[in-house]
Structures are given as C-alpha cells and as structure tokens.
C-alpha positions as CSV (number, residue, x, y, z in Angstrom):
1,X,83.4,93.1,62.2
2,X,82.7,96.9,61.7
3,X,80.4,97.4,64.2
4,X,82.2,95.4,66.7
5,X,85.1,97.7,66.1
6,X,82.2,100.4,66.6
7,X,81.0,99.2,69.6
8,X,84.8,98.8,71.2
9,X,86.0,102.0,70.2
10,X,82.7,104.0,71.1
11,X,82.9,107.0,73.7
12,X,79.8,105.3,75.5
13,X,81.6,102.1,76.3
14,X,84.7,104.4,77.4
15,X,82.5,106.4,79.7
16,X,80.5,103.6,80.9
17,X,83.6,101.3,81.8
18,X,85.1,104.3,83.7
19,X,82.0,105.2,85.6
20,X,81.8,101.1,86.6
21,X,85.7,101.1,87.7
22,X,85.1,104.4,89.6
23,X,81.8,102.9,91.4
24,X,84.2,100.0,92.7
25,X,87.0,102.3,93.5
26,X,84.9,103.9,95.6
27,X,83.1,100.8,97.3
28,X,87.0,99.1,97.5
29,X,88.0,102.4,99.5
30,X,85.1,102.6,102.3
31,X,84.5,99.3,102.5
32,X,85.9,97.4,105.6
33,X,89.7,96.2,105.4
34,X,88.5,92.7,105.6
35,X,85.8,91.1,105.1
36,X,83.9,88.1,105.5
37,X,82.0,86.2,102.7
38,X,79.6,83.4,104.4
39,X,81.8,80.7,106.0
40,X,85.0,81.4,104.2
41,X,87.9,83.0,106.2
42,X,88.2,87.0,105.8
43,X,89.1,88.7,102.4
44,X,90.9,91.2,102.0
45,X,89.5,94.3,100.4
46,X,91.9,95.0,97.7
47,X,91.6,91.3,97.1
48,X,87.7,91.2,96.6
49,X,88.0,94.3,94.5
50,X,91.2,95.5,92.7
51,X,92.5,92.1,92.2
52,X,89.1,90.5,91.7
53,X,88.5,88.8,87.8
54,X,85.4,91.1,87.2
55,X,87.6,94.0,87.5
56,X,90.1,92.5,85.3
57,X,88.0,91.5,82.9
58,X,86.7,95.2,82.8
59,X,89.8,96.7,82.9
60,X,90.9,94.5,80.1
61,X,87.7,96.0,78.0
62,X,89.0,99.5,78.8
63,X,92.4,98.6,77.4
64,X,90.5,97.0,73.9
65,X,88.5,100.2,73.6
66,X,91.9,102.6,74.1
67,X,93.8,100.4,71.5
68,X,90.8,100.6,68.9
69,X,90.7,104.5,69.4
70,X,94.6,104.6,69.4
71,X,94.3,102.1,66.1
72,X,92.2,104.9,64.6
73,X,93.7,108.1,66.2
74,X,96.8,107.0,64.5
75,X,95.2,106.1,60.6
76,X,93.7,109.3,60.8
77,X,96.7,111.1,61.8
78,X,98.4,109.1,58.9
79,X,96.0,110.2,56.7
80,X,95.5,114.0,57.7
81,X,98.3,114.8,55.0
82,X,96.8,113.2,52.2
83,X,92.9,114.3,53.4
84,X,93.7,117.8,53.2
85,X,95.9,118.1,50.4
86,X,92.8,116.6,48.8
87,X,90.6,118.7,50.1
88,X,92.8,121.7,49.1
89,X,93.3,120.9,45.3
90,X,89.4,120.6,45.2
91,X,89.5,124.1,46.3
92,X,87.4,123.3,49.3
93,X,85.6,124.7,51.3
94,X,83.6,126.4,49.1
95,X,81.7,129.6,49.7
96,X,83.3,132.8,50.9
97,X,84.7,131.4,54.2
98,X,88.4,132.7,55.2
99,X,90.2,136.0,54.6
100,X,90.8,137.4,51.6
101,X,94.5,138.0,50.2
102,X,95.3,140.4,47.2
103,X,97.4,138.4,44.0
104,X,100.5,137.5,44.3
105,X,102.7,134.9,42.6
106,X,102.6,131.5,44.3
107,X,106.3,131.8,44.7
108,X,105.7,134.1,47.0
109,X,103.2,132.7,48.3
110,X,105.2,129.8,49.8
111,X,108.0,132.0,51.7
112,X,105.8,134.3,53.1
113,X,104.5,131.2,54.4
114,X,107.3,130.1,55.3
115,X,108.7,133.3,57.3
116,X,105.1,132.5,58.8
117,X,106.5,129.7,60.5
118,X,104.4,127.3,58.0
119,X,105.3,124.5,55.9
120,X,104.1,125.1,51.9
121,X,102.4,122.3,49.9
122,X,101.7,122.2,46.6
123,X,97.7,120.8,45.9
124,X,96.4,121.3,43.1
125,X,96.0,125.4,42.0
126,X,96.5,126.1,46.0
127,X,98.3,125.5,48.6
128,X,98.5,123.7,52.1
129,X,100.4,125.3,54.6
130,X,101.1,123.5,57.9
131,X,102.7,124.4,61.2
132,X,103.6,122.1,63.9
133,X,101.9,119.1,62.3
134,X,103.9,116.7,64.3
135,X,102.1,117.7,67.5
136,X,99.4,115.8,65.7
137,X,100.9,113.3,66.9
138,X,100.7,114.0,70.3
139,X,97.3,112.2,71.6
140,X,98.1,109.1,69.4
141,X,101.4,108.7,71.8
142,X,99.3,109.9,74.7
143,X,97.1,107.1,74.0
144,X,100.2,104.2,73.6
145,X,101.6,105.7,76.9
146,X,98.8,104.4,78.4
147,X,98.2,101.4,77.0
148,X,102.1,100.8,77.9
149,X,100.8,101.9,81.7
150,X,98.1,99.3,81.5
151,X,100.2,96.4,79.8
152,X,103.1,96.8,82.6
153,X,100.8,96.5,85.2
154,X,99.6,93.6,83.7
155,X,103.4,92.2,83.3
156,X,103.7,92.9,86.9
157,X,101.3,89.7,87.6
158,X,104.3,87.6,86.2
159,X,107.0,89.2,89.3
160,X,106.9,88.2,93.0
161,X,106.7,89.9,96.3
162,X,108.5,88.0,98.9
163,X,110.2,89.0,102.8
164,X,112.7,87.0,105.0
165,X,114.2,87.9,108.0
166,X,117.8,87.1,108.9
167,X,119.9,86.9,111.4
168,X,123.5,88.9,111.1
169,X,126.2,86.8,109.5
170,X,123.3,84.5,108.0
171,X,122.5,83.6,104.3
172,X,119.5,82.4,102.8
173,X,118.9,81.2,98.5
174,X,114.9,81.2,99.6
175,X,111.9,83.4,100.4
176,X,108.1,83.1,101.5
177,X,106.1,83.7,98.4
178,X,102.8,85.8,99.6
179,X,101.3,84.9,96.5
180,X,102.3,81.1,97.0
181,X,102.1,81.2,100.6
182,X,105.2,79.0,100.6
183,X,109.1,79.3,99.2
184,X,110.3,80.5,96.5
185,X,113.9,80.3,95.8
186,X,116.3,82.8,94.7
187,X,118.6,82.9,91.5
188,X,121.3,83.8,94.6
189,X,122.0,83.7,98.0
190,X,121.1,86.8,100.2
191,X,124.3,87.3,103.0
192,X,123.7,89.8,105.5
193,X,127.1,90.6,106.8
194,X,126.4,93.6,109.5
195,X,123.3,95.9,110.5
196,X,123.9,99.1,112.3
197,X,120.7,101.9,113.1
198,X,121.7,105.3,113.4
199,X,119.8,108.1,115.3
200,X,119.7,111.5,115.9
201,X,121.8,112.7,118.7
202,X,121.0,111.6,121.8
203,X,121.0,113.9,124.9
204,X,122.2,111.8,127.5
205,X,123.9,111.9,131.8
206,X,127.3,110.5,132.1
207,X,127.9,109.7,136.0
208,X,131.0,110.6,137.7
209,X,132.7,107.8,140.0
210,X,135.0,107.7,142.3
211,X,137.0,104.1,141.0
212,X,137.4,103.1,145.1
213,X,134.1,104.0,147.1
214,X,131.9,103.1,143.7
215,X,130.3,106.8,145.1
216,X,128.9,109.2,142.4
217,X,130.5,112.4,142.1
218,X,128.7,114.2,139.9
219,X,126.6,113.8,137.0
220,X,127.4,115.7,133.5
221,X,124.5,116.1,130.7
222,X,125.4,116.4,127.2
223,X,124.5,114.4,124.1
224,X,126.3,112.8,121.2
225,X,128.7,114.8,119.4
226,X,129.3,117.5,122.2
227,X,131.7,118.1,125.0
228,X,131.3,118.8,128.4
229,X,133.5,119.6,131.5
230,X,133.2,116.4,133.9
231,X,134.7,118.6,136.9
232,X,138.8,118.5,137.9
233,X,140.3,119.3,134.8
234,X,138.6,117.1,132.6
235,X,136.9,117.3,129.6
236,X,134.5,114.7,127.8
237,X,133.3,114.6,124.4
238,X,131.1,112.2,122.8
239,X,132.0,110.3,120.2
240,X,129.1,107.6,120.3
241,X,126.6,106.5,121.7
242,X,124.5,102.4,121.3
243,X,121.6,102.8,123.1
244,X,121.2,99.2,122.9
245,X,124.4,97.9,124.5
246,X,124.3,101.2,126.6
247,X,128.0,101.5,125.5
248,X,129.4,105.0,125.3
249,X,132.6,105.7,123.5
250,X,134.5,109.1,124.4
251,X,137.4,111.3,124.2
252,X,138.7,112.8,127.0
253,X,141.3,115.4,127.9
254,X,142.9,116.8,130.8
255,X,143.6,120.4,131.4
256,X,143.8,120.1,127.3
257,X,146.1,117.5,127.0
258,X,144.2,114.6,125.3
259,X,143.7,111.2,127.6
260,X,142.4,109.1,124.3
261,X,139.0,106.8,123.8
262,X,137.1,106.0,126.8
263,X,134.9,103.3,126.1
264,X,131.7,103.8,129.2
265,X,129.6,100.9,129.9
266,X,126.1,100.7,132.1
267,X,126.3,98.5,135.2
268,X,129.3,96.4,136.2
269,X,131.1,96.0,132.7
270,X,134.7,98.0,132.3
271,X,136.1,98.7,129.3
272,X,140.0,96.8,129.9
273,X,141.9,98.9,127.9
274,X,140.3,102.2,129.0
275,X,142.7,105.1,130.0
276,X,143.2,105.9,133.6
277,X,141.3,109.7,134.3
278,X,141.0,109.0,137.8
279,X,137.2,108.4,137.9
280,X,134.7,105.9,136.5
281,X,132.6,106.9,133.7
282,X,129.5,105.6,133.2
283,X,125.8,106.1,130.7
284,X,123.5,107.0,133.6
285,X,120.0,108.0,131.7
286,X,119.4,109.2,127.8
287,X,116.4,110.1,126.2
288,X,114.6,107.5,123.7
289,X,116.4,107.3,120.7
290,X,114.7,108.7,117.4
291,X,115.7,106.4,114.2
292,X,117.7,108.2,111.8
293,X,118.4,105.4,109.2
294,X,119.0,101.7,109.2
295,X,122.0,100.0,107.8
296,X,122.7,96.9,106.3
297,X,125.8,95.7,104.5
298,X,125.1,92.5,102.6
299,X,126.6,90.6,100.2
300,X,125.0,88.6,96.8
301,X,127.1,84.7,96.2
302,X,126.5,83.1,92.9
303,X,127.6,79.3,92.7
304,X,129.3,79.9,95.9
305,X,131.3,83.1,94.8
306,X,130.9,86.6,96.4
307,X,129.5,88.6,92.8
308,X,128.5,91.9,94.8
309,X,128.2,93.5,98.0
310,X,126.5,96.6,98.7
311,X,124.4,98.7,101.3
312,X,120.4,98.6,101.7
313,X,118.8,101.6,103.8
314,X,115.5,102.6,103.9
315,X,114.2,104.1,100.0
316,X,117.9,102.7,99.0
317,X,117.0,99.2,97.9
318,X,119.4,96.6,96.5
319,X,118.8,95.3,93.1
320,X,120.1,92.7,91.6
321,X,119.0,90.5,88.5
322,X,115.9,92.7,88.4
323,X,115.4,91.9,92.4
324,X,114.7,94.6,94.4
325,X,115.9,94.4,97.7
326,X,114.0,96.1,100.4
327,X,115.2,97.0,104.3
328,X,111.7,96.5,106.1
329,X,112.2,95.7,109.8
330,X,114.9,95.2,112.5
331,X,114.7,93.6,116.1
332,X,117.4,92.2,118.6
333,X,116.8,88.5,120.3
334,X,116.7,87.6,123.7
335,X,120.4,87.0,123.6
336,X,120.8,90.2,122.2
337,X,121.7,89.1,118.5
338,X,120.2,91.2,115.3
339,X,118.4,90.2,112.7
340,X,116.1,92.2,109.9
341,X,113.7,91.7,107.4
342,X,114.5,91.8,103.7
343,X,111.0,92.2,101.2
344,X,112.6,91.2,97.5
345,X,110.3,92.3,94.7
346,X,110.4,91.9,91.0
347,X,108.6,93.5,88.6
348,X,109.0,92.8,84.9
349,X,106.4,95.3,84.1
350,X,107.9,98.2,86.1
351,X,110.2,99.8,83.0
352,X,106.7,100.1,80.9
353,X,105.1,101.8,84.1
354,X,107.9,104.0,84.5
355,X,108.5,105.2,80.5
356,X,104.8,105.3,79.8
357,X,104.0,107.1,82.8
358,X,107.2,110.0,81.4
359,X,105.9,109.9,77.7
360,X,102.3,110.2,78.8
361,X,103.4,113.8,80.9
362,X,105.4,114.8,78.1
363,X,102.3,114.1,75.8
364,X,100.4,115.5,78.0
365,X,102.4,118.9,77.9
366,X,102.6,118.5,74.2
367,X,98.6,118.3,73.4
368,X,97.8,121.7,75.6
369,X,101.5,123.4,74.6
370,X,101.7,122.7,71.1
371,X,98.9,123.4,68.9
372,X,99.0,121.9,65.1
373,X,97.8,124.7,62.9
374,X,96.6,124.3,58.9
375,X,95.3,126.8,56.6
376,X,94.3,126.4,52.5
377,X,95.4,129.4,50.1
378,X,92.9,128.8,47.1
379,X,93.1,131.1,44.2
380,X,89.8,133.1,43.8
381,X,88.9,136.2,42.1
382,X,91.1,139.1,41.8
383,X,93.7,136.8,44.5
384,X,93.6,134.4,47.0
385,X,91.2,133.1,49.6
386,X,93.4,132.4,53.3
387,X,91.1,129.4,54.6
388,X,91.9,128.1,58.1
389,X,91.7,124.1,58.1
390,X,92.5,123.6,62.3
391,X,93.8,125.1,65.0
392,X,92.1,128.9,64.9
393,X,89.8,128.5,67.6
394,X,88.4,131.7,69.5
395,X,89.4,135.0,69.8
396,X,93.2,134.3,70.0
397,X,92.5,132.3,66.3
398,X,91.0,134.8,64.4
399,X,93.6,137.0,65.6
400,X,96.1,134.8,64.3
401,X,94.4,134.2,61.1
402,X,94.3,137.7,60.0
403,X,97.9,138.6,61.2
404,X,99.0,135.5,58.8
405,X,96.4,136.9,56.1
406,X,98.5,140.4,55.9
407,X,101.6,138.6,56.4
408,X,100.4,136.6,52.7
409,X,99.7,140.2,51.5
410,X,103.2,141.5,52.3
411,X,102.5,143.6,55.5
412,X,104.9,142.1,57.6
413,X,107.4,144.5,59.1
414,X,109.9,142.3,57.6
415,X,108.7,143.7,53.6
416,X,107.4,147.2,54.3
C-alpha cells in the first residue's frame, strides 16, 4: 500500500502525466476540426481528444496524484508544530549554526519576540518562535482549489447543453439535447413574449413629397436621434428608426410649433393617423444597420402559472432553477414573423469551478506574498544561540536573521 501511495504521489508521475496531456493538447489544437476515422462519419476534434476516455482516464490519474500530495502536504503541515517543537527541546541543530545572542531571561526572550512580530513557544530549555505560520497553509488550499477545479468539471458531465428556437408569442417545456441528439424536457415552460434588436444610429434620407403629384421635392439626410430642416418651415427629428419594416417614426414642427409623431413608411403604406405637414414623408435609403444588442422579454410558467418574467440579451442570460438561458440567434420568416434561438445550459459543477478557481488566486497570492518564517532560541554558552528553522532564504534572509538577532539582544530602537 506504501509504495502505491509512493508511486501516486511521486513528482515523476506528476511530470510525466502533464507532459502526456500537454502532447495531446497540442495534437487536439493543430489537428483538423474534423476528422475521419476509416468508414465511420467525421469526429470531431475536441471529441477524439478532450472528451476522449484515455484522456479521462489520465486526467483522472493526475487528480489521484494531486489528492495524495494534498493528503500529505496537509499531515505535514499538521505536524510542522509538533516536529519542530521537538526538534527545538532537543536543542537541534547542533553545531554552531545561527547567530549568537548575549543572556538574557527567557521572559524576555519571548516579548522581544513578540514585538518581533513572532509567536513564542515554550520546548524544552528553548524556544520556538513563529511568524505567519498559517501561510503554511497556503499550498495545502492551493492544492484543494484544484482538486475542487478538476471535480466541478467532472460534475459538469452530469448538466446539459441544449438550443431551441421560437417563434414570438410561442412556448416550448422541451429542448434538443446535443448530447442525446433528441429532447429533453424542461422542469418549465420557456414563453417568449416580444424580441426587439437595437442598433447604432442609423444615418439615413427621408424624401420629400408633394401628397398630389406623388413628385419628390427634396431629399433630407440625417440619422436616428437628430433633427433636420425638411425645407418650408419644417423641422424633422428622428425618433426611430426599424430597418426591417422600413418604418420611421418622427417628430415634426413647424416654424417651432410642434406638429406631433409622424409615423413614415417605404412604398405605398400611410400611416392613418399621421398629422397633416403638407408633404409626404417617406425612408428613402439608410445605411446597413450595425447590431447594438438584442432583446428578448420572456416569461418562465410552472404548472400553468406565470413564476417569472425577465429580459435575456447577449452576456445577460436568464437563469432559472440552475438553467442558464442563453440569447444565441435571431431571424424574421418569409411572412416577416420573428423568432430566436435560446441555448439553456446547466452546469452542476460550475459553483466548484468558480470558488476553486477564486481560492486558488488568492492561494496563489498567499504562497509568493506571505512567507511563513521559524527560528529556535537554544541556550548555549555564555547566552543564546538564534537558529533559523524556514523562511531565511538569500540575501534578504540573512538580513532579516541578524536584525531579529539584535532585536533578542535588546538593540531595537524601541529599548535603547
């Protein structure tokens, strides 16, 4: 049992299942989008690789080896406590290692290591100081993060990905299942009660007509949310403009006094409650609209009843009972009806992803910010003996080693 622990919790089979994984990455990535295995119809490439089994199995290898490390990263950090205060009240290490500190009463000892920033402890005839120990703890939850990375992506096999598209004023309890390939139904019905795209302001000509002859006057170029002078007096400003219906909606005055809405439509069609200006209006050429956003207002039935309604937009999803709800297309019929596509994703894994992926930065920030730091005092001849334990490394250690070795032998600014 000990060497299979061994063997899972070695750096070799760490390296050497990384080096595999990155091999395939790299094949998955140039490799063709699909491709074709003998006979069989065409794969897809994240299919034949990422969601293959041998790449499962070898990511599920990775995770065994992580947890074993993490298993002992974390007994170890249990026992760091107990190791060195044993180490400490053996009066280890021996030989004349450390720093040298003149006598003084252990008493003092113990706040001038604590004015030091470290925590005293008694071991033995010495004593253990310690300073940001809990940071210790930092690569053991570095570890879990992402293990909790690894074991919500592996929840995420038990959600769905599914897409529908739906006419306006249409419901729908079901889905198309692209792992299924078939339906899948929902714990509710979808209602998609309007759709509406916006876009950027569109320049656009308004023609001038005179209402008798059907004879253009004069054309006027402007764009959405601007006002132009339409010749005699009168004053247009745009309001809106559907480039789909071609429908124009504007405000007009006259010599400053306001006319009210003038609704403008392409071709034959006349608004019949338009004001009377004395001309025809009409949308006579606009640039191609640019998408701003796409809105849909839709609302979620349980058992018949209306529970919710709300808005999706592009990267503002819906969810509901864990469902993402996802804006994804949009298209008018022949007869000139909407309808859009809806993707509806669930993901049980996704909070795991999402709090391992925080702690593991925070970890992260903690291992290369926070550096654990433990020393020994040891009584020797004619004193004590400062011995550093961890965290003294380089130039910047020593340093910090000797300015804590005068600060034991009371040559802090604080006592002189």
């Amino acid at each position: 049992m000990q060497r299979l622990l061994d063997l899972l919790g070695s750096v070799r089979l760490t390296l050497g299942v990384l080096m595999i994984l990155a091999a395939a990455a790299v094949g998955g990535t140039l490799r063709p989008v699909e491709q074709t295995l003998g006979d069989g119809p065409p794969v897809q490439r994240f299919d034949l690789y990422f969601q293959s089994p041998w790449y499962r199995v070898l990511l599920g290898v990775l995770a065994l080896n992580l947890a074993v490390c993490t298993w002992r990263t974390v007994r170890r950090t249990l026992d760091e406590r107990r190791r060195l205060t044993e180490l400490v009240t053996a009066g280890l290490p021996p030989g004349g290692g450390g720093l040298p500190v003149p006598s003084a009463a252990a008493g003092q000892l113990v706040g001038r290591l604590g004015a030091a920033g470290f925590r005293a402890i008694p071991a033995g005839s010495g004593l253990l100081g310690q300073r940001r120990a809990t940071a210790r703890w930092a690569v053991p939850v570095l570890h879990l993060a992402v293990i909790a990375i690894m074991a919500g992506a592996l929840a995420g096999q038990l959600g769905f990905v599914g897409t529908i598209n739906l006419y306006v004023t249409h419901n729908t309890d079901r889905i198309f299942d692209w792992d299924s390939q078939g339906e899948r139904p929902l714990d509710f019905t979808f209602r998609l009660d309007h759709f509406e795209p916006s876009y950027y302001p569109i320049d656009l000509q308004i023609a001038v007509i005179d209402p008798r002859s059907r004879q253009l006057l004069r054309t006027v170029t402007t764009r959405e949310g601007a006002t132009a002078d339409a010749g005699d007096g009168l004053t247009v400003r745009v309001l809106r403009f559907y480039p789909e219906e071609e429908h124009l909606i504007l405000f007009l005055e006259r010599n400053g006094a306001p006319l009210g809405e003038y609704h403008a439509l392409s071709g034959q069609r006349d608004w019949p409650t338009n004001p009377d200006p004395g001309v025809l209006l009409k949308p006579a050429a606009f640039r191609d609209p640019v998408v701003r956003q796409l809105t849909s207002r839709v609302t979620i039935l349980e058992n018949g009843r209306e529970v919710r309604q709300g808005v999706i937009e592009v990267n503002r999803p819906l969810v509901h009972r864990g469902v993402a709800i996802y804006q994804t297309a949009y298209s008018r019929d022949a007869n000139g009806f909407w309808y859009c596509g809806f993707q509806f994703s669930r993901d049980p894994g996704e909070p795991l992803v999402w709090g391992g992926s925080i702690v593991l930065a925070l970890a992260l920030l903690a291992v290369f910010a926070l550096r654990p730091q433990h020393v020994a005092v040891v009584p020797q001849a004619g004193g004590w003996r400062l011995v550093p334990l961890g965290g003294f490394r380089g130039e910047a250690g020593r340093k910090g080693l000797e300015e804590l070795a005068k600060a034991l032998a009371g040559e802090s600014s604080a006592e002189r």
